[in-house]
Phi, psi and omega in degrees: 000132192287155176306297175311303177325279190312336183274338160301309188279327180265315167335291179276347145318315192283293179315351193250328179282283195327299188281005169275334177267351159309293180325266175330322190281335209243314190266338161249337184281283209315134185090354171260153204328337188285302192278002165250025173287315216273326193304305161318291190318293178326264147352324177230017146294316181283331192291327195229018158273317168318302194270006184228013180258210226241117163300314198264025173239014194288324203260321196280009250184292168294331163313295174300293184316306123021300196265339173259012153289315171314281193315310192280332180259000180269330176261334140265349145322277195327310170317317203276310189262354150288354169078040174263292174253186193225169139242145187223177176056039159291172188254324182229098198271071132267347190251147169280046191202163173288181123230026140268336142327297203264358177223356214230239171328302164312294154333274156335280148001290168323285186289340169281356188250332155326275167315314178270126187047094162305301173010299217277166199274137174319311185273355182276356190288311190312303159299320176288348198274303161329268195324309207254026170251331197251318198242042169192334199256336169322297179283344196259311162313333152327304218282319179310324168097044168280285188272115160264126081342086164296284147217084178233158158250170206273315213296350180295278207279010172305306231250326163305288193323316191277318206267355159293302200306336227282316170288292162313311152321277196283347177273312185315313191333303240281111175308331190268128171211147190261136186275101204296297163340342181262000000 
C-alpha cells in the first residue's frame, strides 16, 4: 500500500470517529448543564470584559487576546491529538479544544491582568496568572468532569501559562508599531 493509499485510509477512518462524535455531541452533550456551563463562561466573560476594560486600550488589549487565542487553542488542539488531554462536553465539537477556556477565560484573564494594576511587575502578574490557571482553573475543570488528563500534570503547564502571559505582555508592550499611513 502506497504512503497516499495509508493516508487516504487514516482520512477516512478519522472522518468516520469525527461524525460518531458529531453523532454523540448532538444527541448527549448540547443543552446539558456542562455545555451550557462553557456557552455562559463564554458569554459572560467577554460581556464584563466589555463592560470594564480601558476603552482607550481596547486594540492594543484585543492584540494580547488575539494572540493568546491563536497560542491556546493551537497547543490545545495539539494537546489534544497527541492524546495528552480529552475534553468532554465542548460548546463546539469540530475543534479538539475547549474553546471557553482558549477563547474566552484565557484571553479575557489576561488582558485584565495586563490592564488593571499596572504597578505589579510583569513577571509577578505571569506567576500569578500560572498558578491559579494551573493549580486552580484546571482542577475545577476536572473536578466538574469537562477536562481528562491523560498524561499531563496540572504543574506541566505553570511555566506555559506563564510564558503566554509573559509574551502577550510584551508583544503589546512594544511602543514601535509601524505606521501603515508611510
Amino acid at each position: 500500500m502506497s504512503t497516499i493509499e495509508k493516508l487516504d485510509k487514516l482520512t477516512k477512518e478519522t472522518h468516520e470517529i469525527v461524525k460518531q462524535i458529531i453523532d454523540l455531541w448532538s444527541q448527549e452533550v448540547i443543552f446539558t448543564w456542562r455545555w451550557w456551563f462553557g456557552v455562559i463562561l463564554t458569554v459572560l466573560t467577554w460581556l464584563l470584559w466589555f463592560k470594564f476594560h480601558k476603552k482607550e486600550s481596547r486594540y492594543r488589549l484585543l492584540l494580547a487576546g488575539f494572540f493568546v487565542m491563536t497560542v491556546s487553542v493551537s497547543l490545545d488542539a495539539i494537546g489534544v491529538q497527541l492524546g495528552l488531554w480529552s475534553y468532554r462536553y465542548e460548546v463546539f465539537p469540530l475543534i479538539p479544544a475547549y474553546l471557553p477556556y482558549d477563547l474566552a477565560l484565557m484571553p479575557v484573564v489576561i488582558m485584565s491582568l495586563i490592564q488593571f494594576k499596572p504597578h505589579i511587575s510583569t513577571f509577578k502578574k505571569a506567576i500569578i496568572f500560572g498558578l491559579l490557571t494551573s493549580f486552580i482553573g484546571e482542577p475545577l475543570i476536572v473536578w466538574i468532569d469537562i477536562y481528562k488528563p491523560l498524561h499531563w500534570k496540572f504543574f506541566y503547564s505553570f511555566p506555559i501559562y506563564m510564558a503566554i502571559y509573559l509574551i502577550a505582555e510584551w508583544f503589546i508592550s512594544r511602543r514601535k508599531f509601524e505606521d501603515l499611513n508611510k
